[in-house]
MARBA-3410 file (N, C-alpha, C, O; in Angstrom, 1 decimal):
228
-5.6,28.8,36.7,-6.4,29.9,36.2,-7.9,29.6,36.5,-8.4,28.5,36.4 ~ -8.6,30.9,36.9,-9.9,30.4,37.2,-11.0,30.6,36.1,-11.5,31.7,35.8 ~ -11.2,29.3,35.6,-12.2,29.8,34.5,-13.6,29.4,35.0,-13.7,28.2,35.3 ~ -14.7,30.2,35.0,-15.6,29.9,35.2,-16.9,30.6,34.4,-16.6,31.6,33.7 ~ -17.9,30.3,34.4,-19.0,30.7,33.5,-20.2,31.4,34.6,-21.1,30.7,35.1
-19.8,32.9,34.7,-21.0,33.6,35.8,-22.4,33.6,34.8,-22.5,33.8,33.6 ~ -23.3,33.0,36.0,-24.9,33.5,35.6,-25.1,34.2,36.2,-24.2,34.8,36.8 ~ -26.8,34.6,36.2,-27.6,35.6,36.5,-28.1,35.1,37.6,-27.6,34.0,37.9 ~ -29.0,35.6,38.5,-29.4,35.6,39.6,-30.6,34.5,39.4,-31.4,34.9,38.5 ~ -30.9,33.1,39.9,-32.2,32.8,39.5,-33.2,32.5,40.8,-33.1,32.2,41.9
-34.1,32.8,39.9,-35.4,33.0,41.2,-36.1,31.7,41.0,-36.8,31.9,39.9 ~ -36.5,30.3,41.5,-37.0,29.1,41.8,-38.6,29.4,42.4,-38.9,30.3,43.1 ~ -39.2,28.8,42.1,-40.3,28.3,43.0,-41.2,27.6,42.2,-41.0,27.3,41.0 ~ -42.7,27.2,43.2,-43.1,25.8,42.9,-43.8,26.7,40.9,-44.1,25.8,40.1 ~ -43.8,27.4,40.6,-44.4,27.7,39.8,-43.8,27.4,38.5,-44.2,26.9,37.5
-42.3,28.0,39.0,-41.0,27.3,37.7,-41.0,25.8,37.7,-40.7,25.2,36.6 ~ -41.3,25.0,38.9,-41.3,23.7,39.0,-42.5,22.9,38.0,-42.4,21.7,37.6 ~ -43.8,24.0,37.7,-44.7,23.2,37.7,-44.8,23.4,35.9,-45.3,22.6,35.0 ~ -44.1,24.6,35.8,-43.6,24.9,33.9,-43.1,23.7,33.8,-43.7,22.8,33.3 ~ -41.8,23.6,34.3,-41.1,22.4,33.7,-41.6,21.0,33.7,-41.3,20.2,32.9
-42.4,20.7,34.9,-43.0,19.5,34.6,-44.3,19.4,33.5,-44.7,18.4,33.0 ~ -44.7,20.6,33.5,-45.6,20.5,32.4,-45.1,20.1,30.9,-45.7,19.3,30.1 ~ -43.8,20.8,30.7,-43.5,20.6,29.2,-42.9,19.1,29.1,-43.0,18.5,28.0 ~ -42.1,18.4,30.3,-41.6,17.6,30.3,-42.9,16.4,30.1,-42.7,15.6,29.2 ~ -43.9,16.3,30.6,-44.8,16.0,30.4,-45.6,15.8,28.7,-46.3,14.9,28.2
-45.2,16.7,28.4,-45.9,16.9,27.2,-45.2,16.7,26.0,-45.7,16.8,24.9 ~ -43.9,16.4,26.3,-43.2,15.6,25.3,-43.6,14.2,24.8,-44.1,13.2,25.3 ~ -43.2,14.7,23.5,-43.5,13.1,22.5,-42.8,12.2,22.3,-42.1,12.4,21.4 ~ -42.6,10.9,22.9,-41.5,10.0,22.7,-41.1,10.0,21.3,-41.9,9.5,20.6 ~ -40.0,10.6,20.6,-39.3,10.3,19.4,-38.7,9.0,19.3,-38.5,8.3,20.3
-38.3,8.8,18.0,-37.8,7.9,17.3,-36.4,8.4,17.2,-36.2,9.3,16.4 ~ -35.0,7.8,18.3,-33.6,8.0,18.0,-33.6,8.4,16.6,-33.2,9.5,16.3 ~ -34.1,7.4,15.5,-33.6,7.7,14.1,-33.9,9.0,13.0,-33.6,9.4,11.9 ~ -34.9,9.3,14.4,-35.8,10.5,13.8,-34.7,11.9,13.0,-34.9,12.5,11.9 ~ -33.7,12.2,14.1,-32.4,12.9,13.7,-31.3,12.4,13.6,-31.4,11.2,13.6
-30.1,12.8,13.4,-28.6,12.7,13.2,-27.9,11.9,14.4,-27.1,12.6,15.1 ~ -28.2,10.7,14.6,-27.6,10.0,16.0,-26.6,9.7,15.8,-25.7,9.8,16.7 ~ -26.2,9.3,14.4,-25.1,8.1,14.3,-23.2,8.6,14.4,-22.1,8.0,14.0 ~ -23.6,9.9,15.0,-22.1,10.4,15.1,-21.8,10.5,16.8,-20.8,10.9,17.4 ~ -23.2,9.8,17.4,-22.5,10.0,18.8,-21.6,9.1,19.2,-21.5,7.9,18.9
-20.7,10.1,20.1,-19.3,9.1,20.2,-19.7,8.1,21.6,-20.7,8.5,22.2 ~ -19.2,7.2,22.1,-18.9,6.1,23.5,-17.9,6.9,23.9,-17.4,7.4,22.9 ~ -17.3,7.2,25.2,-16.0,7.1,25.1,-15.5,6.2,25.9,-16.3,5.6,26.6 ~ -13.9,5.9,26.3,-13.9,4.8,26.7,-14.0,4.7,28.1,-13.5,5.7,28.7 ~ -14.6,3.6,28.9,-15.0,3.6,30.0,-14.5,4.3,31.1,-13.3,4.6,30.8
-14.6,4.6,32.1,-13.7,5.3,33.1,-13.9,4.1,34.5,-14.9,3.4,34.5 ~ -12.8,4.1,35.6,-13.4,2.9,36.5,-13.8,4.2,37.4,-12.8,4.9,37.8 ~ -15.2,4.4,37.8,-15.4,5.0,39.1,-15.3,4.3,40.4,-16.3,3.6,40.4 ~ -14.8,4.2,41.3,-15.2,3.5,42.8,-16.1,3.5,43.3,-16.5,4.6,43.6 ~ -16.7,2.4,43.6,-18.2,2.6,44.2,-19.2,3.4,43.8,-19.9,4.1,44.7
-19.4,3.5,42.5,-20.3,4.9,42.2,-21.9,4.7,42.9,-22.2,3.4,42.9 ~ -22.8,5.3,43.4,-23.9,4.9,44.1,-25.0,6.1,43.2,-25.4,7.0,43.8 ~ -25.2,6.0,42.7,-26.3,7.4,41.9,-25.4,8.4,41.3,-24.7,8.2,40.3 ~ -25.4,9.7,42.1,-24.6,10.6,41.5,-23.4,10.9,42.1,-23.0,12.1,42.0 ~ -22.5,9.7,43.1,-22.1,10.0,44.3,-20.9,8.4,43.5,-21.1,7.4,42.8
-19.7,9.0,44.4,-18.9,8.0,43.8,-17.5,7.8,45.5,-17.5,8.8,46.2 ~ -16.8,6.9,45.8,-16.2,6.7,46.5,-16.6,6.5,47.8,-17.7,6.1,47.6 ~ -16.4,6.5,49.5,-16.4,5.9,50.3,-17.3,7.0,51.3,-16.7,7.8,52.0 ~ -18.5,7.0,51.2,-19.5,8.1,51.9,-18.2,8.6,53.5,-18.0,9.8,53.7 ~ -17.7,8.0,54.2,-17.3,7.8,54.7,-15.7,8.4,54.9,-15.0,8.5,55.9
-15.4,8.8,53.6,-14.4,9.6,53.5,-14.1,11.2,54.2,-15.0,12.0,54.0 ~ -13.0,11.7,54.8,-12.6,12.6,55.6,-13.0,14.0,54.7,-13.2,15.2,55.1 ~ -13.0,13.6,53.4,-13.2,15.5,52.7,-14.5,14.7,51.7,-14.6,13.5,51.2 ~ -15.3,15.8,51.7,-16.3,15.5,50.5,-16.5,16.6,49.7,-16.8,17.7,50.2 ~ -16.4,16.3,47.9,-16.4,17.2,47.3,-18.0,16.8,46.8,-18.6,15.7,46.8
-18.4,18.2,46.4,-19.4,18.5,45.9,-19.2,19.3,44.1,-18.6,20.4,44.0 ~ -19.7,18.7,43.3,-19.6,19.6,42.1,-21.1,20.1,41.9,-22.1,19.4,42.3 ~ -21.3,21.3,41.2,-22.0,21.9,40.8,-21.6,22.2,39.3,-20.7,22.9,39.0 ~ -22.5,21.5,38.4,-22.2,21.5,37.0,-23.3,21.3,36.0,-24.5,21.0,36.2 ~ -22.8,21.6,34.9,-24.3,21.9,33.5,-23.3,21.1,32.5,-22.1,21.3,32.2
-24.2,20.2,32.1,-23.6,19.3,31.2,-23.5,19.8,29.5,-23.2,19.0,28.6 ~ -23.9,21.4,29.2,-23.5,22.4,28.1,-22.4,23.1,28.8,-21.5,23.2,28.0 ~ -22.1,23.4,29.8,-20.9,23.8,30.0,-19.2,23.3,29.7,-18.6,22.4,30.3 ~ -18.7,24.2,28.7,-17.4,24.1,28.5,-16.7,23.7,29.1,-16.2,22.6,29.2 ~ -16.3,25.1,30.0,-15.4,24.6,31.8,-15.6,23.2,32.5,-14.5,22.9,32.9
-16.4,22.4,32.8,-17.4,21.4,33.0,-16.6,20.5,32.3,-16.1,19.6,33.0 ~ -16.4,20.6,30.9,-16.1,19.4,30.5,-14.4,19.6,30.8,-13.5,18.9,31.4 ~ -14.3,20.7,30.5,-12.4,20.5,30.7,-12.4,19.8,32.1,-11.7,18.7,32.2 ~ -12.9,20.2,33.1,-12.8,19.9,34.4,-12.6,18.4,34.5,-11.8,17.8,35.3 ~ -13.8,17.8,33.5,-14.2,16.5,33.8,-13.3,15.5,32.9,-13.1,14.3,33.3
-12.8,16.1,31.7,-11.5,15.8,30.8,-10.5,15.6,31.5,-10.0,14.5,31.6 ~ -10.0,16.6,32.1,-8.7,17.2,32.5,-8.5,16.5,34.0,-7.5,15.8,34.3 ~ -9.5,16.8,34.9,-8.7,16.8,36.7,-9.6,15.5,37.1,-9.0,14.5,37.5 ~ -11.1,15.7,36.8,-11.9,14.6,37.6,-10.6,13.6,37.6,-9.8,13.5,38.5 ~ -10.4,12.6,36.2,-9.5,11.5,36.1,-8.4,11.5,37.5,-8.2,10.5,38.1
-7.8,12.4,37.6,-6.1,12.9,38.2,-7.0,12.8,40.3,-6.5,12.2,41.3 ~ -8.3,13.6,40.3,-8.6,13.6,42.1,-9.3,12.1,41.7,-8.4,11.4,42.2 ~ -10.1,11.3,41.1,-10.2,10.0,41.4,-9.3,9.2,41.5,-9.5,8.2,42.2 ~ -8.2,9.6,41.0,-6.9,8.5,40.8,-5.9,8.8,42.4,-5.1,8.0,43.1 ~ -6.2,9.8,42.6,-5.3,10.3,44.1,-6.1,10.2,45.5,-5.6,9.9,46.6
-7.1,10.5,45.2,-8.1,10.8,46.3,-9.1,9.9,46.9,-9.2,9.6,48.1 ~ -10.3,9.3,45.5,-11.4,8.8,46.0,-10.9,7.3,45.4,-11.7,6.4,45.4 ~ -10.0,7.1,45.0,-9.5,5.2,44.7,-9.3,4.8,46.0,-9.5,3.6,46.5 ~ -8.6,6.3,47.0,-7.4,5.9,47.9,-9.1,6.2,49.0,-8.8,5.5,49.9 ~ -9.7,6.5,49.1,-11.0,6.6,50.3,-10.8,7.8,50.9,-11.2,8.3,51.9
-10.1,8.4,50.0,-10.0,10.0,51.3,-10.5,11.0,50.4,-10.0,12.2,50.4 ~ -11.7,10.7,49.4,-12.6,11.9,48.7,-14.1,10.9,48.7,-14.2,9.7,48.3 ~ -15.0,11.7,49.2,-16.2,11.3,48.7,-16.6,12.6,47.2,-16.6,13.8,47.3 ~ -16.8,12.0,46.2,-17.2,13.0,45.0,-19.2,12.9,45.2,-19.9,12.1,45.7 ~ -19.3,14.0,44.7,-20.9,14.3,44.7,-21.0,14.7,43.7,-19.8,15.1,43.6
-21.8,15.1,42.4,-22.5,15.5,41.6,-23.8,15.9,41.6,-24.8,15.2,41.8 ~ -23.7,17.6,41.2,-25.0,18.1,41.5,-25.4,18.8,39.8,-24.8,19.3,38.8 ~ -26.5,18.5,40.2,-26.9,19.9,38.8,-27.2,21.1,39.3,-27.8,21.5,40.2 ~ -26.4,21.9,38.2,-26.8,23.3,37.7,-27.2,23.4,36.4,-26.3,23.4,35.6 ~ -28.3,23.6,36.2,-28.1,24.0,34.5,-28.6,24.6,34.2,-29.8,24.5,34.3
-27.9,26.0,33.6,-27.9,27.2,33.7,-27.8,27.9,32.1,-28.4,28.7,31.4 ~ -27.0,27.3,31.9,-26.4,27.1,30.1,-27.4,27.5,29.1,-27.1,28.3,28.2 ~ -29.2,26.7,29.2,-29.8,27.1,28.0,-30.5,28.4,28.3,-30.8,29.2,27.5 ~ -30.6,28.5,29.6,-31.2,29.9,30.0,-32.5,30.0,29.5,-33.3,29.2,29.8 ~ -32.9,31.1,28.6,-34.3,31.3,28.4,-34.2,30.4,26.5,-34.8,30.7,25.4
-33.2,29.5,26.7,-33.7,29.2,25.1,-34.5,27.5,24.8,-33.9,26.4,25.0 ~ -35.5,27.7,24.4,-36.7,27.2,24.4,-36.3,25.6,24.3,-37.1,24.7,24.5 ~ -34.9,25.4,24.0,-35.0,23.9,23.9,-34.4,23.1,25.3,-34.3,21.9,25.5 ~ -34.2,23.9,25.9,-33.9,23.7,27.2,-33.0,22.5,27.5,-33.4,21.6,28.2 ~ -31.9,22.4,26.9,-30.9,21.1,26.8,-30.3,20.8,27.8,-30.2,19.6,28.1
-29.9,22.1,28.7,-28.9,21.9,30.0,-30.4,20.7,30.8,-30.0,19.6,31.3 ~ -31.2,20.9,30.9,-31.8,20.7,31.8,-33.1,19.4,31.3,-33.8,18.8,32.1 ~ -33.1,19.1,29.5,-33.1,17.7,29.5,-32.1,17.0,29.9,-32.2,15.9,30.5 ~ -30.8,17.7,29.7,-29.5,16.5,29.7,-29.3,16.1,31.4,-28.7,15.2,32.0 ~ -30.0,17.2,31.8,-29.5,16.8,33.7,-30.7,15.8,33.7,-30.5,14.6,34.0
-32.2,16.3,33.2,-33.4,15.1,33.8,-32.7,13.8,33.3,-32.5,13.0,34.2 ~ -32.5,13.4,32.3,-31.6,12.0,31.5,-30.9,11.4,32.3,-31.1,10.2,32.6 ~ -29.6,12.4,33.1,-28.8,11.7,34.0,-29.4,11.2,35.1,-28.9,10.4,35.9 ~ -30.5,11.9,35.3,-31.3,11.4,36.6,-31.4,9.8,36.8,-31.1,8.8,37.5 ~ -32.6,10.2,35.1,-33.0,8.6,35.0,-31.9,7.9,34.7,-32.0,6.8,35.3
-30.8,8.0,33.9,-29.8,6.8,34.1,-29.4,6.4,35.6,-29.3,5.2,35.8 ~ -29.2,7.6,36.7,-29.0,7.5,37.6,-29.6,6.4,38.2,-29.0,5.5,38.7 ~ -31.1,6.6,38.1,-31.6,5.4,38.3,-31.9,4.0,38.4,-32.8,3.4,39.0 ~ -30.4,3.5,37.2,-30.4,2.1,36.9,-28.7,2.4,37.5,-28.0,1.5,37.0 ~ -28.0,3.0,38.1,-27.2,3.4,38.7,-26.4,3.5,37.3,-25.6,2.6,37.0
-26.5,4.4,36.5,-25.6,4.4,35.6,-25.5,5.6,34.8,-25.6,5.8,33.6 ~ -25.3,6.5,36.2,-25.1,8.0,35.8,-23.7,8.3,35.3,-23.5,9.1,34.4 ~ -22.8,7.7,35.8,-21.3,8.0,35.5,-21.1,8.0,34.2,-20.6,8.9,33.5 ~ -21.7,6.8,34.1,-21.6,6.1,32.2,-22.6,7.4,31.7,-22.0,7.7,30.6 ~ -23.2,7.9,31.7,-24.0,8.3,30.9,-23.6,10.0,31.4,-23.7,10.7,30.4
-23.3,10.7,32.4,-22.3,11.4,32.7,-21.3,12.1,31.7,-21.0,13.2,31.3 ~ -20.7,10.3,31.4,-19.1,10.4,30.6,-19.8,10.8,28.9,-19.4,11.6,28.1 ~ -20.9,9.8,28.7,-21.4,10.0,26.9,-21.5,11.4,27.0,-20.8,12.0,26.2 ~ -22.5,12.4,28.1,-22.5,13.7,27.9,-21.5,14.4,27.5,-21.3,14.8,26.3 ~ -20.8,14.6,28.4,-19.8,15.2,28.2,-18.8,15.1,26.8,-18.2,16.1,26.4
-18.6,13.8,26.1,-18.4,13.5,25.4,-18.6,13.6,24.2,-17.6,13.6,23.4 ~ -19.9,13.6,23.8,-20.4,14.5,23.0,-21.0,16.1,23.2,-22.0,16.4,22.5 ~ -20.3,17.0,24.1,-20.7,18.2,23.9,-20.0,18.9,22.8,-18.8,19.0,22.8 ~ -20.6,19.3,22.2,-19.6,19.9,21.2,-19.9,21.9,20.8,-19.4,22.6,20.0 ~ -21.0,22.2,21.8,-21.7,23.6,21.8,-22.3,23.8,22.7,-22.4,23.2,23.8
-22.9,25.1,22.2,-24.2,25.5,23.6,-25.5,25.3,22.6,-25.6,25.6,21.4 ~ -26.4,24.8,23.4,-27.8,24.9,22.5,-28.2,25.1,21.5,-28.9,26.0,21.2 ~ -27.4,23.5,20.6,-26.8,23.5,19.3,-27.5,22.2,19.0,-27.4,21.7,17.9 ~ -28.2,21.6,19.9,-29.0,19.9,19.6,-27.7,19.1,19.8,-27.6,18.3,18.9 ~ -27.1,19.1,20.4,-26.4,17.9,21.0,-27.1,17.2,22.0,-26.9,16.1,22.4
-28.3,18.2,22.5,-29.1,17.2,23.5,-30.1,17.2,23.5,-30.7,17.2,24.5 ~ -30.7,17.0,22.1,-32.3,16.6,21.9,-32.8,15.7,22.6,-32.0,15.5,23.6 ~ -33.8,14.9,22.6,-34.4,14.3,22.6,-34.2,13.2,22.1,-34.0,12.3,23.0 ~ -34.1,12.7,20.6,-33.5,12.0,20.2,-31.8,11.9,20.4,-31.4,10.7,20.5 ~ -31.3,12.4,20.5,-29.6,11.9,20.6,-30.0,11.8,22.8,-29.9,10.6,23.0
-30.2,12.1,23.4,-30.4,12.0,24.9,-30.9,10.1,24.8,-30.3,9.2,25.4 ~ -32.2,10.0,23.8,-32.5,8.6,24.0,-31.4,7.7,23.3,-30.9,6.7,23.7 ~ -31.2,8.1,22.4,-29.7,7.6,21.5,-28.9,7.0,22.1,-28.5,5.8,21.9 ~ -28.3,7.9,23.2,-27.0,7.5,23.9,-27.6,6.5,25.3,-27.1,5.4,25.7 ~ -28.5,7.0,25.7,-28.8,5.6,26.9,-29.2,4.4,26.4,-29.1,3.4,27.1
-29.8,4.4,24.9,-29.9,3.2,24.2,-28.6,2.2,23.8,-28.6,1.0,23.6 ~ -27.4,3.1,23.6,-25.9,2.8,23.2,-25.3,2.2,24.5,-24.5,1.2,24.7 ~ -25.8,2.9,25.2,-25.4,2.2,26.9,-25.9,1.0,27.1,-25.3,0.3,27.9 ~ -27.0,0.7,26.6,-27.6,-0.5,27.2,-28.9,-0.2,28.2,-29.6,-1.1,28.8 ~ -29.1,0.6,28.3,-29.8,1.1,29.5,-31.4,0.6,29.4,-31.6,0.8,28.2
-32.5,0.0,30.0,-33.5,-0.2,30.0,-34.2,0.8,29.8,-34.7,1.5,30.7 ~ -34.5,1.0,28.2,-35.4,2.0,27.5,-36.6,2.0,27.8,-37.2,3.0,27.6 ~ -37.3,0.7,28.3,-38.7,1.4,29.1,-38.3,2.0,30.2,-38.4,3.2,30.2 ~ -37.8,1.5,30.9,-37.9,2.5,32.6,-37.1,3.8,32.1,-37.7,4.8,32.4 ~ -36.3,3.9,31.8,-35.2,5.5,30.8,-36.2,6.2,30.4,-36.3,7.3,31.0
-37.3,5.9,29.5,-38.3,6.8,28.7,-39.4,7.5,29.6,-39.7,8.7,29.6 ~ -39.9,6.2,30.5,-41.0,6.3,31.4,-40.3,7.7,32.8,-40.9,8.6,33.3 ~ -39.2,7.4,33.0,-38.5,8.5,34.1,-38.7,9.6,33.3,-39.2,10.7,33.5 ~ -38.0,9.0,32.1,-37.5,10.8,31.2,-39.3,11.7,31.3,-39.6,12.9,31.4 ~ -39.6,11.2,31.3,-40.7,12.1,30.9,-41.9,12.6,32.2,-43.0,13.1,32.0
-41.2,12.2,33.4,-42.0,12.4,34.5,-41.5,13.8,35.5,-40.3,14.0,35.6 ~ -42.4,14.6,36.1,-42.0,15.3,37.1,-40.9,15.4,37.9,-40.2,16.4,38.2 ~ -40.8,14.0,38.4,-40.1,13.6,39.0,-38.8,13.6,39.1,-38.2,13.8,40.2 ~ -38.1,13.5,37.6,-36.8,13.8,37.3,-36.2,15.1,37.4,-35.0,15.4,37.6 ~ -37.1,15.7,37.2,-37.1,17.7,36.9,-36.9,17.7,38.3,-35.8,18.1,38.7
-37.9,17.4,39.0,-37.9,17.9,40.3,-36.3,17.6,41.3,-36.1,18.2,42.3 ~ -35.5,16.7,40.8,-34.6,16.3,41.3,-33.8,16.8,41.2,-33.0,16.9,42.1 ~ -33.5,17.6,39.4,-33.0,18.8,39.1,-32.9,19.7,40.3,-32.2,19.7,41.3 ~ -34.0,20.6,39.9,-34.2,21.4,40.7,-34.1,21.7,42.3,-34.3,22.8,42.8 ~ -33.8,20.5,43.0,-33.5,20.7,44.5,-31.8,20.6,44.1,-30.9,21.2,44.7
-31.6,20.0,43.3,-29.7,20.4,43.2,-29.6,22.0,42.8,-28.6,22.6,43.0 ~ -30.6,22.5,42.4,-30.0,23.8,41.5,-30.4,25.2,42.8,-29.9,26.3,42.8 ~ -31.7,24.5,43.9,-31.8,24.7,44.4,-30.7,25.0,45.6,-30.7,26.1,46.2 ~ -29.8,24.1,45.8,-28.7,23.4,47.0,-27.5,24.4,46.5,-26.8,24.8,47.4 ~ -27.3,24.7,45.4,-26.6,25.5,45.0,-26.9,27.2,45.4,-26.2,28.1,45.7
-28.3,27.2,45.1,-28.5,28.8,45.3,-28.4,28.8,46.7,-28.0,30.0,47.0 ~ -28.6,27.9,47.9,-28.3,27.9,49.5,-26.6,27.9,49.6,-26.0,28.3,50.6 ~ -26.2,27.6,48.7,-24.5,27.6,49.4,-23.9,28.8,48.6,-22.9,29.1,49.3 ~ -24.1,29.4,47.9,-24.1,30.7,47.4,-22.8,30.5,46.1,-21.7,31.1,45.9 ~ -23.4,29.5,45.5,-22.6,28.7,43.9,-23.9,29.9,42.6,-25.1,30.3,42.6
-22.9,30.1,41.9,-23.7,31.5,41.1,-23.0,30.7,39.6,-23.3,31.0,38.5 ~ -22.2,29.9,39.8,-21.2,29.5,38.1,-20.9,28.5,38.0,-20.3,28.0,39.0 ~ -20.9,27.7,36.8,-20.4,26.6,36.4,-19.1,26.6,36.1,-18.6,27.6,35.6 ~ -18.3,25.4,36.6,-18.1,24.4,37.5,-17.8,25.1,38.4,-17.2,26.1,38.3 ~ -18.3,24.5,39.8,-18.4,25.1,41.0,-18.1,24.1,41.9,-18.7,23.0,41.8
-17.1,24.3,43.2,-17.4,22.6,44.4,-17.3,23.3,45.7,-16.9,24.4,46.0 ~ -17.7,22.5,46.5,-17.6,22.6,47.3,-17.1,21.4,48.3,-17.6,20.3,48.7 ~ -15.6,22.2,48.7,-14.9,21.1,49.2,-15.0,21.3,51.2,-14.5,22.2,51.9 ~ -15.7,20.3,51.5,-16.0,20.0,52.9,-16.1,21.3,53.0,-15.4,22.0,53.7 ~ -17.6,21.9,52.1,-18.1,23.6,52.6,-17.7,24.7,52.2,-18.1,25.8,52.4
-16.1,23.9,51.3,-15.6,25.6,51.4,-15.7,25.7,49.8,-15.3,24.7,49.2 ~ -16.1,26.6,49.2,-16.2,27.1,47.6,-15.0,27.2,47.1,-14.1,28.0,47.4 ~ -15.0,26.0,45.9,-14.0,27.0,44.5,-14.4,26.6,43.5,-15.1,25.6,43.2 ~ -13.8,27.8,42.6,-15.2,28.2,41.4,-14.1,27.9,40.5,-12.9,28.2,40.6 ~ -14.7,27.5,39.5,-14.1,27.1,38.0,-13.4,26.0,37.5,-13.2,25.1,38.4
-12.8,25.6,36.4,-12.2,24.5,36.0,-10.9,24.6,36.3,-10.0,24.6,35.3 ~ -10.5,24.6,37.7,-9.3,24.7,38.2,-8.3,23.4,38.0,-8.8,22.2,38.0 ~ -6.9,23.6,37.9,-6.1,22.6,37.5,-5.8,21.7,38.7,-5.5,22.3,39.7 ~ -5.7,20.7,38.8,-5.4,19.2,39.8,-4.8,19.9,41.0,-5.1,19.8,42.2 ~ -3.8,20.8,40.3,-3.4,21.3,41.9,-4.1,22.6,42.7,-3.7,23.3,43.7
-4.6,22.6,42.3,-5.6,23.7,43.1,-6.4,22.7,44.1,-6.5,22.9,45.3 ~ -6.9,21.7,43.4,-7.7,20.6,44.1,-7.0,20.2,45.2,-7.4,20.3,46.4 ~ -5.8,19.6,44.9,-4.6,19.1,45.6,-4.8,19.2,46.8,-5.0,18.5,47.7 ~ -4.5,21.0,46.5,-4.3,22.1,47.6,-5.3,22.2,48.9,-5.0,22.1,50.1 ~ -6.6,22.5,48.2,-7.6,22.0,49.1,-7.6,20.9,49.7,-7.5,20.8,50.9
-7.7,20.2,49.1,-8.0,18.3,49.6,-6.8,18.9,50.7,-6.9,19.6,51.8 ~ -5.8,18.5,50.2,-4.2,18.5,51.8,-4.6,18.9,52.8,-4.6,18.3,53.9 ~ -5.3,20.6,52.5,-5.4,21.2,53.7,-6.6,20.5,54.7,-6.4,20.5,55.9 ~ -7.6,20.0,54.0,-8.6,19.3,54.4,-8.2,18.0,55.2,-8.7,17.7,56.3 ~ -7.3,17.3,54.5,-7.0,16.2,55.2,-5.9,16.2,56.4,-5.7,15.3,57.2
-5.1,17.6,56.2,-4.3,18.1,57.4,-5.0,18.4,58.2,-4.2,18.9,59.0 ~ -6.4,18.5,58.7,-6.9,19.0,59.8,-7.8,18.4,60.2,-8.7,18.8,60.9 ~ -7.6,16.5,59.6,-8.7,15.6,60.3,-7.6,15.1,60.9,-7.6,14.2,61.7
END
């Protein structure tokens, strides 16, 4: 079944770029304890292969999947619940999937707390100490709504603190241009391949849209790997 979450048309440029670094900028380092942390969950580790940033298994592999995802999105998590586990375990353990992870975040849209898109700048900077997966998996983990404070500020620092993560360099990224901007060429890469909905991939170029079941994936990958 194809479940997917249609957006609206979005229009990018350096001007939206330079909003968001502004506000990201102008944020106040909070105090974790400042709100309600202490219900965020760990969950239990997952083994990714070779994870390299937001990129996991053998660059080098015959099919490469690309996801396009918002870490408020529902479908997203089923996806990442449900199949990611089942194509890592068939695919990219065995070297014949390169996985990619991209941002879309689409999810808070015009609402002022803008979660989808702290929660992608966050994975950046985890990304950065190479420990986007882990911090990937807390997201998803604790989603429990749409733009409900599951991804404040304080619970975002919360959970990279739970990880272990190097809270100066985590804080010092979180709040730079820089991270936003990293966003945005993913969300960008998406509006060039003509991805409009969360979860979205693109398998060696070719589009399929939604939180499709293992064998849908299957399906693709085969055909893919039947014609190298």
């Amino acid at each position: 079944m194809d479940l997917k979450r249609p957006t609206p048309a979005l229009v990018f440029s350096s001007l939206a770029l330079a909003a968001l670094a502004c506000n990201a900028l102008s944020r106040v380092p909070q105090d974790p304890t400042s709100e309600a942390v202490e219900d965020i969950v760990l969950p239990e580790p997952l083994e990714y292969p070779s994870p390299d940033d937001h990129s996991i298994g053998d660059p080098n592999a015959p099919v490469v999947i690309e996801e396009y995802g918002d870490f408020q999105c529902p479908f997203c998590r089923r996806f990442h619940d449900e199949t990611l586990p089942q194509i890592v375990d068939a695919y990219v353990d065995t070297g014949q999937v390169y996985f990619i992870y991209r941002h879309f975040p689409v999810v808070d849209g015009n609402d002022p707390a803008q979660e989808s898109h702290a929660a992608a700048a966050a994975a950046v900077c985890a990304g950065r100490q190479n420990r986007f997966w882990d911090y990937h998996d807390v997201l998803f983990a604790n989603q429990t709504g749409e733009n409900i404070g599951d991804f404040s500020d304080p619970r975002l620092q919360a959970m990279a603190k739970q990880l272990g993560l190097d809270m100066d360099a985590f804080d010092a990224c979180d709040r730079t241009a820089d991270a936003l901007a990293s966003v945005l060429a993913d969300s960008l890469l998406a509006q060039q391949n003509g991805v409009n909905a969360t979860p979205s991939f693109l398998i060696n170029g070719e589009l399929l849209v939604g939180a499709q079941p293992f064998e849908a994936f299957q399906q693709a990958i085969e055909a893919e790997l039947g014609g190298n």
